[in-house]
C-alpha positions in Angstrom: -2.0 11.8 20.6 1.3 10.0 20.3 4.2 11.8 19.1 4.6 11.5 15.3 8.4 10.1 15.6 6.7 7.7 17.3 5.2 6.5 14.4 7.8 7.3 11.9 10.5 7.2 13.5 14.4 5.1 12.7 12.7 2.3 15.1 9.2 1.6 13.2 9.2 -1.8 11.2 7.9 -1.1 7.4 5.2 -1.9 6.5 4.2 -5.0 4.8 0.9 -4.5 3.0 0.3 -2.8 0.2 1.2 -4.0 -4.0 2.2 -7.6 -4.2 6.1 -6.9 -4.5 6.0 -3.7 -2.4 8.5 -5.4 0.1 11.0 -7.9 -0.5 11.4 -10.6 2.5 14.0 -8.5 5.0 14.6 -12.4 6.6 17.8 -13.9 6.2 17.1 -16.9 3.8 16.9 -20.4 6.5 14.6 -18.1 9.1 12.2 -17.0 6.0 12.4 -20.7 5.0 10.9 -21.0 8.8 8.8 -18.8 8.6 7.3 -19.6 5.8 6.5 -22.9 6.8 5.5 -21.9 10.4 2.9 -19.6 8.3 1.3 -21.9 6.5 0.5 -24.2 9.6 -0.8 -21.2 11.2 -2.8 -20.4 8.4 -3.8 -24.3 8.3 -5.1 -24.2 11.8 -8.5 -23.5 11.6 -10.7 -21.4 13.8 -13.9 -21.5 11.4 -14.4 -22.7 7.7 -17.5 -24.3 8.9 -16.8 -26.9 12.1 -19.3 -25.4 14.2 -17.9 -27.4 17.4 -14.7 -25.5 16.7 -16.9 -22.0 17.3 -17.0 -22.6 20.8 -14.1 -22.9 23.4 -14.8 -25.1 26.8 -15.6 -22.3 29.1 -18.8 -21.6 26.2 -17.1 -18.4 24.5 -17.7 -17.5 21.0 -14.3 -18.0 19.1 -13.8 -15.9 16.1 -10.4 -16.7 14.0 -8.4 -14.1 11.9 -6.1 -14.5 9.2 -3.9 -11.7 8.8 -0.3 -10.4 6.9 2.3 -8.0 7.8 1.2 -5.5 10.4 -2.5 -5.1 9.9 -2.1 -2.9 12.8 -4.9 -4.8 14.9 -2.8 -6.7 17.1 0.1 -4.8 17.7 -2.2 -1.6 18.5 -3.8 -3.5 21.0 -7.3 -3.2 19.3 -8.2 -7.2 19.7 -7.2 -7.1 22.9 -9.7 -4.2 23.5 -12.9 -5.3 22.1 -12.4 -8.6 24.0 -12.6 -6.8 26.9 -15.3 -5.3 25.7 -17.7 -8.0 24.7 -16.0 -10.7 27.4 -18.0 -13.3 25.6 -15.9 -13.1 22.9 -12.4 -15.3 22.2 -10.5 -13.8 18.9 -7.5 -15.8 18.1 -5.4 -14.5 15.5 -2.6 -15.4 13.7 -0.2 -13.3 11.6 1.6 -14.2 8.7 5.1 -11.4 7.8 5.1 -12.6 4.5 2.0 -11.3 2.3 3.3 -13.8 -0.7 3.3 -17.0 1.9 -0.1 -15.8 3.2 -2.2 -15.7 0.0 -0.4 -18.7 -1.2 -1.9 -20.9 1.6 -5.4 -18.3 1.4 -5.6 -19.9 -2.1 -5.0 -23.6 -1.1 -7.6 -23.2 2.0 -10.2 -21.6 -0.8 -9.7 -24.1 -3.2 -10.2 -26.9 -0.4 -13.2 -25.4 0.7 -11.4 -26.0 4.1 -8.6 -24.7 6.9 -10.0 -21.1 6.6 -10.2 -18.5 9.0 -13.8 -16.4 9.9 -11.8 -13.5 9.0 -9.1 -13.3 6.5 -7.2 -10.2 5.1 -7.0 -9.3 1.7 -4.4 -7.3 0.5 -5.6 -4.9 -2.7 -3.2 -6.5 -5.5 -5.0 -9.6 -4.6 -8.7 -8.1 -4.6 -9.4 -8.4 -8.4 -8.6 -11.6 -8.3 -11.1 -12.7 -5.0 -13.8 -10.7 -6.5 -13.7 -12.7 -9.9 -12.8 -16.0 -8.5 -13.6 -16.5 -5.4 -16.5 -14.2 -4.6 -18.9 -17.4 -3.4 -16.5 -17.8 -0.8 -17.0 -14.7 1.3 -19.8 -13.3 2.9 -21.4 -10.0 1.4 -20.9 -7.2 3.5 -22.9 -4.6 1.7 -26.0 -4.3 4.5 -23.4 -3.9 7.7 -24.6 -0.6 8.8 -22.6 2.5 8.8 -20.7 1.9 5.7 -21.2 5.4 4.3 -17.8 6.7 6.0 -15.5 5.0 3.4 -13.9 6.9 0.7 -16.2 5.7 -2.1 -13.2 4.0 -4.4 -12.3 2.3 -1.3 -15.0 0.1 -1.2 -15.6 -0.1 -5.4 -12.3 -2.2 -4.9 -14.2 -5.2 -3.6 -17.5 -5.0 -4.8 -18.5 -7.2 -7.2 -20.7 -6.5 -10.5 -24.0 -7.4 -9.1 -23.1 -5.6 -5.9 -21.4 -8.0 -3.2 -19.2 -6.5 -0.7 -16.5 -9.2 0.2 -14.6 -6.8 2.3 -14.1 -3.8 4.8 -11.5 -1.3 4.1 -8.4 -0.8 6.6 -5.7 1.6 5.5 -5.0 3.0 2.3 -1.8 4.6 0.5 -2.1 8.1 -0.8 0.7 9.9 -2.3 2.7 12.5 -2.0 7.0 13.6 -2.5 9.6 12.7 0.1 12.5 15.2 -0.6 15.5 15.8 0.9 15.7 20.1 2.2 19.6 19.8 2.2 20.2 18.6 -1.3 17.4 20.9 -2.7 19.3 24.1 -1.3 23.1 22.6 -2.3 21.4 22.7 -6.3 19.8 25.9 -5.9 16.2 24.8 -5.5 13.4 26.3 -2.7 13.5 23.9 0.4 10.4 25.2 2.5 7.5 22.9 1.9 5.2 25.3 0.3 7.4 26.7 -2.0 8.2 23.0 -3.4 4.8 22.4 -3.5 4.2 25.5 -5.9 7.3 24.1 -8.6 5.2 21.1 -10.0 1.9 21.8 -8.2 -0.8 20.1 -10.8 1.8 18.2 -13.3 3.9 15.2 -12.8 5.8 16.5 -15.4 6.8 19.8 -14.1 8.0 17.8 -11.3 10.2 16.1 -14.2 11.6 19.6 -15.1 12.4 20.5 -11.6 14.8 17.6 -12.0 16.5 19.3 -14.6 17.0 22.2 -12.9 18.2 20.0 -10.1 20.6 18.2 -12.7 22.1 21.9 -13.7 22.5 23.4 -10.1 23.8 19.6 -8.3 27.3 19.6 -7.3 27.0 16.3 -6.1 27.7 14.3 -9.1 26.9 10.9 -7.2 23.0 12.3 -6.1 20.4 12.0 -8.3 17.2 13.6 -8.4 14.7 10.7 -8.0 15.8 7.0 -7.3 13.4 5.8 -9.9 11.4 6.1 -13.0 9.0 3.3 -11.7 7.9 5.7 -8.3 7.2 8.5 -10.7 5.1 5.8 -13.1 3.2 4.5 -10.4 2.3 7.8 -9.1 0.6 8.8 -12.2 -1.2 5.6 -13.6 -2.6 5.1 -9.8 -4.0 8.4 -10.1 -6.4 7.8 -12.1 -10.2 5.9 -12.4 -8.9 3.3 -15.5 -4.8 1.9 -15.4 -4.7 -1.8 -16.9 -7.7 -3.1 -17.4 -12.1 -1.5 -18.2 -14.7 -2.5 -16.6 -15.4 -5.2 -19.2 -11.9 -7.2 -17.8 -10.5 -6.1 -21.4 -6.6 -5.3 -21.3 -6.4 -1.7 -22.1 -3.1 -0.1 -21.3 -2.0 -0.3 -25.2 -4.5 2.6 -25.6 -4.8 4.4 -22.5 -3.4 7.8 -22.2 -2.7 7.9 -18.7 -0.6 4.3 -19.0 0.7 6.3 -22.1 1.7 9.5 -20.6 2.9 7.9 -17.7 5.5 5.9 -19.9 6.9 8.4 -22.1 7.5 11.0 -18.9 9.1 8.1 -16.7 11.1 7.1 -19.4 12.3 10.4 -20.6 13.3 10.9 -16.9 15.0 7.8 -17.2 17.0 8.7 -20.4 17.7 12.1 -19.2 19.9 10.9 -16.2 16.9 12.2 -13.8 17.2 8.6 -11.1 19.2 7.1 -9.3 19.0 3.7 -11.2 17.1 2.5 -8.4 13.9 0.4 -7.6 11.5 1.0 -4.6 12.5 -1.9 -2.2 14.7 -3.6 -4.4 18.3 -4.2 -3.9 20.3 -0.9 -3.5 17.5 1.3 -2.7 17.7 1.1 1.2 21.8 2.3 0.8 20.7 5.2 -1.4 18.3 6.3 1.3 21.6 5.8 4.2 23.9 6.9 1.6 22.2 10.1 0.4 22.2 9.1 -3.3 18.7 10.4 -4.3 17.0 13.9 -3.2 13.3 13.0 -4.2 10.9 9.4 -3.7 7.3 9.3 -4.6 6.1 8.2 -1.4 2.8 6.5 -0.3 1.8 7.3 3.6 3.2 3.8 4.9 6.4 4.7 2.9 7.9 6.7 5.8 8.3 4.3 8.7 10.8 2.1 5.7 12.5 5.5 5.0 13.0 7.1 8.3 14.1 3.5 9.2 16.5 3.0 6.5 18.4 6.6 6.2 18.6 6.5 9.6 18.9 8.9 13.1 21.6 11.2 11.0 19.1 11.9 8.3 16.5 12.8 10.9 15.3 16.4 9.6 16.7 16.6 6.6 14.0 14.9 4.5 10.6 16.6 4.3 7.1 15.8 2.5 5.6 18.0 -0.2 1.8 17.5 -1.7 2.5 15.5 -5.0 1.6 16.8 -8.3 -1.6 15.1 -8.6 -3.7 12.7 -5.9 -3.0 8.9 -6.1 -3.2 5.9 -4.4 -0.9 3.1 -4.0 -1.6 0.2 -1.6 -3.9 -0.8 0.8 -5.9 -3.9 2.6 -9.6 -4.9 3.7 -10.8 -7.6 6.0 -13.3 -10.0 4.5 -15.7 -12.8 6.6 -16.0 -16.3 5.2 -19.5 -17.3 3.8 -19.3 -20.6 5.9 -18.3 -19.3 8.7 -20.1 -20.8 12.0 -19.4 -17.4 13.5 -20.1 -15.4 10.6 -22.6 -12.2 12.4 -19.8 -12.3 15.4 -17.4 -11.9 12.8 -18.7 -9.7 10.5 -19.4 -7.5 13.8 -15.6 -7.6 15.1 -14.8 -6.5 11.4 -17.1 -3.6 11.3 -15.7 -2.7 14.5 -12.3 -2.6 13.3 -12.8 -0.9 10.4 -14.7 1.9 12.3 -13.5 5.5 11.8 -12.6 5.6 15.5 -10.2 2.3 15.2 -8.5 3.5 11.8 -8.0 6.9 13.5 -6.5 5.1 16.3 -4.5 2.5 14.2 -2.9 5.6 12.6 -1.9 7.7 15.9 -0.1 4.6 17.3 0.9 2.8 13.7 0.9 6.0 10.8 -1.2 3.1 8.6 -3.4 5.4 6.9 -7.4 5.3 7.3 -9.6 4.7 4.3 -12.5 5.9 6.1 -13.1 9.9 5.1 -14.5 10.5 8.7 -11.3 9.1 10.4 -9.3 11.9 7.7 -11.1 14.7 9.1 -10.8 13.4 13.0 -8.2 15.7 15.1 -5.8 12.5 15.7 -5.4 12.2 11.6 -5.8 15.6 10.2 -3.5 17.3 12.9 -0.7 14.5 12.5 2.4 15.2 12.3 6.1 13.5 11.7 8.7 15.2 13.8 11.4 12.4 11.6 10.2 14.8 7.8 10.8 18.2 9.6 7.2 18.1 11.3 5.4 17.6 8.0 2.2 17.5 8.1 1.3 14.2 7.0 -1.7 13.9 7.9 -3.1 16.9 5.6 -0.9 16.0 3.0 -2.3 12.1 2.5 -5.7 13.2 3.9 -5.8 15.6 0.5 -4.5 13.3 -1.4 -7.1 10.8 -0.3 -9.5 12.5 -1.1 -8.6 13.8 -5.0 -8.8 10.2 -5.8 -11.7 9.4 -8.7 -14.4 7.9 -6.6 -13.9 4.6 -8.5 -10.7 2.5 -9.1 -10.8 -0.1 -11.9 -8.6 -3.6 -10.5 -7.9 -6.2 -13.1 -6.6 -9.7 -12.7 -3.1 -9.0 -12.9 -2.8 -5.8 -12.3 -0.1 -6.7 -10.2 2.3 -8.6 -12.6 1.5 -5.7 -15.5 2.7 -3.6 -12.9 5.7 -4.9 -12.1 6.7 -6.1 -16.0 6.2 -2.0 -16.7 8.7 -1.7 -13.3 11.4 -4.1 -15.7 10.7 -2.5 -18.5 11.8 1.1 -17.6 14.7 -0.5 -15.8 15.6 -2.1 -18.9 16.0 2.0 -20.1 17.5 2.9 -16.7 20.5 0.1 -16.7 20.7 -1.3 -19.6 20.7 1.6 -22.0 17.6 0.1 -23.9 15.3 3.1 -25.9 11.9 4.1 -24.7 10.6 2.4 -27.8 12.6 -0.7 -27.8 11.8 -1.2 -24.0 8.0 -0.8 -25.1 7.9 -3.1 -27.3 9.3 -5.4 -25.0 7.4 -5.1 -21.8 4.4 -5.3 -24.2 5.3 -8.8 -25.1 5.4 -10.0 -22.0 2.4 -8.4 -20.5 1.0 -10.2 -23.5 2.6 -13.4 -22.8 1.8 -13.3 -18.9 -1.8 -12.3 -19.5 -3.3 -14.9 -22.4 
């Protein structure tokens, strides 16, 4: 297989799927303007949406179009390329859009116009909810494409609606674990060898919350904090569990739910106890604390790596490690879905089933890192025996593989999932920066979750 610092290492792009704000644009602001636009008329060009004389190109080859965001993994792994050579009677054209935000934007025009759509198009999981309630007519059910029982079963409960429509196949996932930094932990005292980490919050997030303090007492660093944010640690613990935002019903219920509860109090009291680094994940300031050595902990989803071995660079190379995270979670992920009009739609929904295949995620991961959501890719030598050379030859592939698979076998999405999400983000910054109290910054994100979600 190919080296893990090949995967991980300072020259891997992030990347760009995953939560809806899980990566600003990285484009300075004319070529995103560019780019932007040039995605749209990509996305505009139309390969299926139901012209059948568009299904054919002149040499009498079946043309299936995709729609993809950010790096699927597809065409830069050389996968399309592949199964053309394969089935020579096949023609995929697809185009790729950087920007997730620009992508569903002109996904949602297309769907709405009944027109200008892809046979394939990607959906990313903040935007799943959403398809499934709204748009679910639109795509083709995928429940009876044979050989689905490989999937992690939350995987697929993601896109299924009530009465048991399948609008997409799973690609790669997120599963959690700790990024931590060996040097800093021994300069405050603190075990640095994997397992022994492991064993100081093994179970809780909140004894991971207590090893900050003792990382507080024993830092002599007065500029490094423990964690660069209450909002990682947050995350970690809501997506850990079967309910977050929203029952099955569609009914708002993080006002009463323990895990969006306990998740609160413990990120904020981290917050108030001078535990972060003041930071957000991907927001301004975070990518010079991972250069600068400002934080010695990051919860850390699987596709997290390639941004942070990127960002602290070749002179952090070793220094960082991962440890199994308190608890499994998930954070992230995408799925391919084929258009109910399609002219194309069994070529298609064959090419998706394809892709999706344990073989191709396990693949996808040896050359990319993206992580499979198919429990037979986990357990494949190329997966389970991966390794990053960049975090001290963790083994990353055990570590997320576990993860993966302590996740409750279903995941309830709501609507907004991702705008409660990030209003809980601005709401614990509102403690970190601003010197707000847990209580007062409660009472405010819950006004505008309120106000965002009537």
């Amino acid at each position: 297989m190919g080296t893990a610092r090949h995967r991980f290492g300072s020259t891997v792009s992030a990347r760009t799927t995953g939560p809806l704000s899980r990566f600003p644009s990285r484009l300075p602001a004319r070529a995103a303007v560019v780019a932007a636009g040039l995605s749209l008329v990509l996305v505009a060009g139309c390969g299926g949406g139901g012209d059948t004389e568009k299904a054919k190109t002149k040499d009498g080859k079946t043309v299936v179009s995709m729609g993809l965001f950010g790096v699927m993994g597809f065409k830069e792994s050389g996968l399309l390329d592949r199964y053309m050579e394969e089935n020579p009677d096949i023609v995929i054209e697809s185009d790729v859009s950087g920007d997730e935000q620009t992508y569903y934007t002109a996904l949602q025009t297309h769907l709405a116009a009944g027109s200008g759509l892809k046979d394939i198009q990607g959906i990313e999981i903040g935007r799943a909810k959403e398809l499934v309630d709204t748009q679910a007519g639109k795509f083709a059910d995928l429940s009876k494409t044979p050989g689905l029982d490989h999937y992690l079963p939350w995987k697929s409960s993601q896109v299924t609606t009530d009465d048991g429509k399948l609008l997409g196949l799973g690609t790669d996932i997120g599963p959690m674990a700790v990024c931590y930094r060996k040097d800093l932990f021994e300069q405050a005292g603190l075990p640095t060898e994997r397992a022994e980490v492991e064993k100081l919050w093994a179970g809780d997030w909140s004894k991971y919350v207590d090893v900050g303090r003792d990382f507080k007492k024993g830092n002599k660093k007065d500029k490094v904090a423990f964690m660069d944010s209450s909002t990682g640690l947050f995350n970690a613990m809501i997506y850990g569990d079967e309910k977050q935002f929203y029952d099955k019903d569609g009914e708002l219920i993080y006002n009463d739910n323990p895990v969006v509860k306990d998740a609160w109090t413990l990120a904020s009291d981290a917050a108030e106890s001078g535990l972060t680094a003041k930071l957000r994940q991907f927001q301004p300031g975070w990518d010079p604390g991972l250069a600068n050595s400002t934080f010695a902990t990051t919860v850390c989803p699987a596709w997290m790596l390639a941004h942070i071995s990127e960002k602290a660079g070749p002179a952090n190379e070793g220094k960082w490690d991962v440890a199994r995270a308190p608890k499994g979670a998930n954070w992230g992920g995408s799925f391919l879905g084929v258009m109910e009009d399609s002219p194309v739609k069994k070529e298609a929904t064959d090419l998706v089933a394809w892709l999706t295949a344990p073989e191709q995620q396990a693949f996808i991961f040896e050359k990319l890192g993206n992580f499979p959501s198919s429990k037979t890719a986990l357990d494949t030598p190329e997966v389970a025996g991966g390794k990053s050379a960049y975090f001290s030859d963790a083994p990353i592939g055990q570590i997320f593989g576990d993860a993966a698979k302590e996740i409750p076998d279903e995941q309830i999405l709501g609507r907004k999932d991702g705008t409660i999400k990030d209003t809980f983000s601005a709401g614990l910054q509102m403690i970190e920066t601003q010197g707000k109290s847990a209580d007062e910054a409660w009472k405010t994100t819950d006004e505008r979750i309120k106000k965002a979600t009537r």
